[in-house]
Structures are given as C-alpha cells and as structure tokens.
C-alpha positions as CSV (number, residue, x, y, z in Angstrom):
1,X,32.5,62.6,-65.3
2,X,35.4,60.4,-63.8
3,X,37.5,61.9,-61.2
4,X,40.9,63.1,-62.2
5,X,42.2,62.7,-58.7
6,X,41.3,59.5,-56.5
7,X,43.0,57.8,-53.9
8,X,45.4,55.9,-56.5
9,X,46.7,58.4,-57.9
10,X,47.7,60.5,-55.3
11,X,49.5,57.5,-53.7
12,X,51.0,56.9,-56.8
13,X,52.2,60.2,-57.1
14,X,53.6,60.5,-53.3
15,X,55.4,57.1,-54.2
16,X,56.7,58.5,-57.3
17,X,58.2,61.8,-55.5
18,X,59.5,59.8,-52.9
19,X,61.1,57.0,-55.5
20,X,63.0,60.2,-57.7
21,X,63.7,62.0,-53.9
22,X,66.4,58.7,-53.3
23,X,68.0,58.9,-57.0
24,X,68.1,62.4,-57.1
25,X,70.2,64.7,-55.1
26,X,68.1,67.5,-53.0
27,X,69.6,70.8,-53.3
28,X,67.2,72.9,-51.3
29,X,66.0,72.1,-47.5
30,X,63.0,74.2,-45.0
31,X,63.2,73.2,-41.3
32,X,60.9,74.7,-38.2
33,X,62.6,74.6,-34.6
34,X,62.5,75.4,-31.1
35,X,64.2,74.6,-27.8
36,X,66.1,76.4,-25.3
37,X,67.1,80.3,-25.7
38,X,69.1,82.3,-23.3
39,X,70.6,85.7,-23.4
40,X,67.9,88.7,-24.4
41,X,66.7,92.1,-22.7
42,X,65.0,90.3,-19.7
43,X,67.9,89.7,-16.9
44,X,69.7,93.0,-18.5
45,X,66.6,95.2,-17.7
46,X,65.9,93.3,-13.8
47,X,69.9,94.5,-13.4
48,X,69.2,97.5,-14.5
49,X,65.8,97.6,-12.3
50,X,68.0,96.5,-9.2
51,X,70.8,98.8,-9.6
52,X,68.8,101.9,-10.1
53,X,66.6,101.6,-7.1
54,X,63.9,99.6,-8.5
55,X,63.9,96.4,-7.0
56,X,61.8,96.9,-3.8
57,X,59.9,94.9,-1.6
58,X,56.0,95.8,-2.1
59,X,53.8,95.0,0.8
60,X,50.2,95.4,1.2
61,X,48.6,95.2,4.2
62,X,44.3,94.6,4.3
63,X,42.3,94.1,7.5
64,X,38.6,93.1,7.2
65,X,36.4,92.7,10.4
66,X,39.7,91.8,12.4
67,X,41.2,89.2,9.7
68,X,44.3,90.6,8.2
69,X,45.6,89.8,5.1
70,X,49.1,90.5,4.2
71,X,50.5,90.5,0.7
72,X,54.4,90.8,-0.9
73,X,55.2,91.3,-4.0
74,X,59.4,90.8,-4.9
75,X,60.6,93.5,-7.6
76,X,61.7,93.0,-10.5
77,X,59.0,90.7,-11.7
78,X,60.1,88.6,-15.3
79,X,57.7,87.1,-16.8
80,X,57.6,85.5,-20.1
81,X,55.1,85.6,-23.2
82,X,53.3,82.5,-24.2
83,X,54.8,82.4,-27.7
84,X,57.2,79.6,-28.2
85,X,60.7,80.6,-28.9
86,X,61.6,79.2,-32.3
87,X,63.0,79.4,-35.9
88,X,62.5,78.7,-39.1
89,X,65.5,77.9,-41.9
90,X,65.4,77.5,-45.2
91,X,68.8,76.2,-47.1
92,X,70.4,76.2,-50.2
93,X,73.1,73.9,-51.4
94,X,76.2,75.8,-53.3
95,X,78.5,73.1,-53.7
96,X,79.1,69.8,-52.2
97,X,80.2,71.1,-49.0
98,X,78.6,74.5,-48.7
99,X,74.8,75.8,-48.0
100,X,73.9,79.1,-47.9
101,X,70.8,79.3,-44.6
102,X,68.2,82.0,-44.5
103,X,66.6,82.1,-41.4
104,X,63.6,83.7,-39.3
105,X,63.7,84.0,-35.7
106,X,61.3,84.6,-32.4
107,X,64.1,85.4,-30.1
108,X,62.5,87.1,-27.3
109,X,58.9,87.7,-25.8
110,X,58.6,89.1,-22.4
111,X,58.1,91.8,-19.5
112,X,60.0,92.9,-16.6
113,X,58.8,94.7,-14.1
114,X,60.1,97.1,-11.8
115,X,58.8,98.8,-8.1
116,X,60.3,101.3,-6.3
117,X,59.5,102.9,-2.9
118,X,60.6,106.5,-3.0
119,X,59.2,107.4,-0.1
120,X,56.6,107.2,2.7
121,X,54.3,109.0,0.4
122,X,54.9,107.9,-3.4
123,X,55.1,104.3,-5.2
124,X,56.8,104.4,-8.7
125,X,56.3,101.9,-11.1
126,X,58.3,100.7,-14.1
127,X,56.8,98.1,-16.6
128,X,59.7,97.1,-19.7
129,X,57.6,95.0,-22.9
130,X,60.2,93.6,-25.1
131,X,59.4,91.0,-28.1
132,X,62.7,90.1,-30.4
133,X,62.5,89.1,-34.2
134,X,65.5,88.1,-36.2
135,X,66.7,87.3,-40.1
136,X,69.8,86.0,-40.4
137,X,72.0,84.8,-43.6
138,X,74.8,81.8,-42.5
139,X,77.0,80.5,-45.1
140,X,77.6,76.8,-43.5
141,X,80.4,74.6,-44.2
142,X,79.3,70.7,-44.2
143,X,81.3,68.0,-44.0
144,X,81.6,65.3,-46.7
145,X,78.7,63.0,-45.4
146,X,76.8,66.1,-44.9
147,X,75.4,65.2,-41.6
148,X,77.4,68.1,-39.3
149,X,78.7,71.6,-40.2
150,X,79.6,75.2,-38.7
151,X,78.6,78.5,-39.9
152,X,78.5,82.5,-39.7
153,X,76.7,85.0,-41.5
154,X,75.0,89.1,-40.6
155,X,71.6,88.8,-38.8
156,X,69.2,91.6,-38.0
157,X,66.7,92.2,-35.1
158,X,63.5,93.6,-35.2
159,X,63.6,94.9,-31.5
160,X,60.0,95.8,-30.0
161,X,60.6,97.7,-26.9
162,X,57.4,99.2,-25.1
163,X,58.0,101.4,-21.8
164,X,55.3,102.1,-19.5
165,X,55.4,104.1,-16.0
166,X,53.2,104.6,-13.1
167,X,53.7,107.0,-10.0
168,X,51.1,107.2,-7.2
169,X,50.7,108.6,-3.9
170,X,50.1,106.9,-0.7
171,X,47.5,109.5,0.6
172,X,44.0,107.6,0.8
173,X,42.2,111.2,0.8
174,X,44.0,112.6,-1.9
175,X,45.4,110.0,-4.2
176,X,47.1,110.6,-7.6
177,X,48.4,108.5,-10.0
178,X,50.3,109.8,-13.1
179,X,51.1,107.1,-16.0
180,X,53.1,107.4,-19.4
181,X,54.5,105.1,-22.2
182,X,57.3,105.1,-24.7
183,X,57.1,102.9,-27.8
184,X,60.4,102.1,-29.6
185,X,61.0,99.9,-32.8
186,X,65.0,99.0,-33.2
187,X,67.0,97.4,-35.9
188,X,69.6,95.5,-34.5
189,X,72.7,94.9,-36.9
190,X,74.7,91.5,-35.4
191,X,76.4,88.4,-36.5
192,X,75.5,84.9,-35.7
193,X,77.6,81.8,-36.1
194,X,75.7,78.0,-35.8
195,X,76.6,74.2,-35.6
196,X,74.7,71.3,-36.7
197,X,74.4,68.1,-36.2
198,X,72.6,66.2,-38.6
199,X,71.6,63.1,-36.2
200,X,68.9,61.9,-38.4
201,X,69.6,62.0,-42.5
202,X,67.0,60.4,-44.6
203,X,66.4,61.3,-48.6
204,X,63.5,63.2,-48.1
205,X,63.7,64.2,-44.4
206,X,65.9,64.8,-41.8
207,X,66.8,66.2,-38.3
208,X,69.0,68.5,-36.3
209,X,70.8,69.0,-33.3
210,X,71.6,73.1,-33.3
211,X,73.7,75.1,-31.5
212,X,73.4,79.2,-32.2
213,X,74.9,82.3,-30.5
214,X,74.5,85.8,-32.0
215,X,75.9,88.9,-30.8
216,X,74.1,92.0,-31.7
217,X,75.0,96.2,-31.6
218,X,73.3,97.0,-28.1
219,X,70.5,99.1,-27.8
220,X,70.0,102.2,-25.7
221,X,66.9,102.2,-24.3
222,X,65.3,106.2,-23.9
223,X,65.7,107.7,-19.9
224,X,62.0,107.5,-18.6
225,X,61.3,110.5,-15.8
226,X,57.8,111.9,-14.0
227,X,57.4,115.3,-14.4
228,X,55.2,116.0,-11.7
229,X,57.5,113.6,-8.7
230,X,60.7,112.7,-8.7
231,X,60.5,109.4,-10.6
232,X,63.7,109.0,-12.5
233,X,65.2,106.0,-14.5
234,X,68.1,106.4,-17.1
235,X,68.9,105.3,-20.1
236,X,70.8,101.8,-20.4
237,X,72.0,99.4,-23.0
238,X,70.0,96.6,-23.4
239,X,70.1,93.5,-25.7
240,X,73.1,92.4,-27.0
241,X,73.7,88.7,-27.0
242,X,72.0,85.0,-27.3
243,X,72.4,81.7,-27.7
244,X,70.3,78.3,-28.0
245,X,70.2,74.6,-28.5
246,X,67.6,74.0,-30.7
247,X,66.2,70.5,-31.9
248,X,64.8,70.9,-35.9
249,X,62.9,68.5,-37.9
250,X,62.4,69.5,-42.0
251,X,62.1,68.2,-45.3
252,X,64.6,68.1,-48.3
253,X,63.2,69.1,-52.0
C-alpha cells in the first residue's frame, strides 16, 4: 500500500499554506511572551513586614570544640518562583483597524518572608506564598500599516495567597513551637491598557515589542495572630498594580 503522506507532500502542502498566507489577508493571530514584570504583592507584603515589626535581624550563634560559627539572616526575605513570567494572546481582527485580544497571564510567583524578635524569649515567624494568574479582554486600535497600536479592556486575577506562621521559644529545655496556615483564593476585577509595536511584520509571522500596565481592586489579606503568644500581624491591602515590557513572537492564520 503507497503512503498517502511522504516527504513531498507535506512540503508541498507547507508551500501551499504559506503561497495562500501572502494573497490572503490573516484575520486571526496567537502569540506567547515574556520579559520584564514589576508591580505585584512581593515589595507590598516586605513593607508591610517592615512596618509591622517584622523585619528583624536573625542571628545564630554555634560554637563547636572552640570554633564559632556565626550566622545572619536580613528579614524580609523575597524570593521568587522558578516559573517564567509570561503571557499568551490570541487576536482577532474586527475591521481594518481594530482587534479584539484575549489574553492569559502568569503575573506573579513568589514568597516573602518575615522574622520578628518579640522578645528575649520568643521568635515569630511569618511566611506570605502568592502566585498571580490573569485573563484579560483589550480592544486594540492599529494603525493603518498595522504594525503599532494601543488598547484597554477588563482583566481578572486569579490571586493565590497562602499564609503560613511559626512562633517558637528560645528556651533549650523547654522549647515550643506553634505553627498555622491560611489559604485564600481571590478574584481580582481590574483594567489593563497595552501598546505594541509590531517591529517585525511578515505574512505568516511576526513580532512584538509590548508595553502593559494593569490596575487591579486590592486585596485584603486576612489578620494572622498566635493564640498561645502574643504574635500579632494585621490585615493589609495587597496587590493592586503591574506593568511589563514584554518581547512576543506568534504566527498569523
């Protein structure tokens, strides 16, 4: 039995698509992205940390057979996830000079940290988990070449927050430590507006220089307290704003 498919014919086909992609206009576009993000819960919750007595100095001191070995740790510790920040658009063209964008974001993956020192005998610790996920809709106005155009549309956030606590005691020969966790899941209502640059503009492919900023209804994070010491953090408003400058790369269909 012959093959249907070879080697020919799948060239001939990809030459074909390509041949129609340059007489036909391409009404529909899907890019991936990524680049630089700021803005996000991280730099809000280390304020936060800071002004609510959570930004000490943690030192630990170990002597072994006369060698000492001293250790400081500088609260609040950011640290950020491994994911890469990025997004991923699909378009639609209305009319000439219009697209309609859908879009899906990784905004935000990271934890803060926070330490504080009470007292002589007690260490409190305050660990903030936050990971950000957006959909956004942005009608876009292009100009007549097509290769630059602004936009705004709603977004909404998907706003992970995990809270975990730790108080301990100091005493060697009569240690206790006391842990607890909150987990929250927020939606986020917001609005986004974007910029484009279309620096590279082929029939088939293309790609983007991005500019986005989004402003989003803050969330209150819930109070976190130890019952059994006198750990106390209160409730703040976190998560309100970003922006990026994003290189994309996609294909038009």
């Amino acid at each position: 039995m012959k093959k249907i498919f070879n080697s020919r014919t799948i060239i001939a086909c990809i030459l074909l698509i390509l041949a129609s992609s340059k007489v036909n206009a391409q009404k529909n576009y899907a890019s991936i992205e990524t680049g630089y993000f700021f803005g996000g819960p991280s730099k809000q919750i280390a304020n936060e940390f800071k002004k609510n007595g959570f930004g000490d100095l943690s030192i630990f001191n170990l002597e072994f057979y006369g060698i000492v070995i001293d250790s400081k740790t500088y609260y609040p510790m950011i640290s950020s996830g491994s994911n890469i920040k990025g997004r991923i658009r699909y378009g639609r063209e209305l009319t000439k000079n219009t697209t309609l964008e859908i879009n899906v974001s990784l905004l935000h993956k990271g934890e803060v940290k926070g330490y504080d020192n009470a007292n002589i005998e007690e260490d409190h610790y305050i660990n903030f988990s936050s990971r950000v996920t957006a959909l956004s809709a942005t009608y876009i106005l292009n100009n007549t070449k097509k290769n630059s155009g602004i936009g705004i549309g709603p977004v909404m956030a998907l706003y992970k927050l995990d809270i975990t606590q730790r108080s301990s005691s100091n005493d060697i020969y009569n240690y206790t430590s006391n842990t607890s966790s909150i987990s929250h899941t927020h939606i986020q209502p917001g609005l986004t507006v974007t910029g484009l640059w279309r620096f590279v503009n082929k029939p088939v492919y293309f790609m983007d220089l991005r500019s986005d900023f989004i402003m989003f209804s803050p969330v209150k994070a819930s109070a976190v307290s130890g019952k059994e010491t006198n750990f106390d953090f209160p409730s703040v408003k976190i998560n309100n704003f970003y922006s990026s400058i994003t290189v994309s790369a996609g294909i038009k269909f």
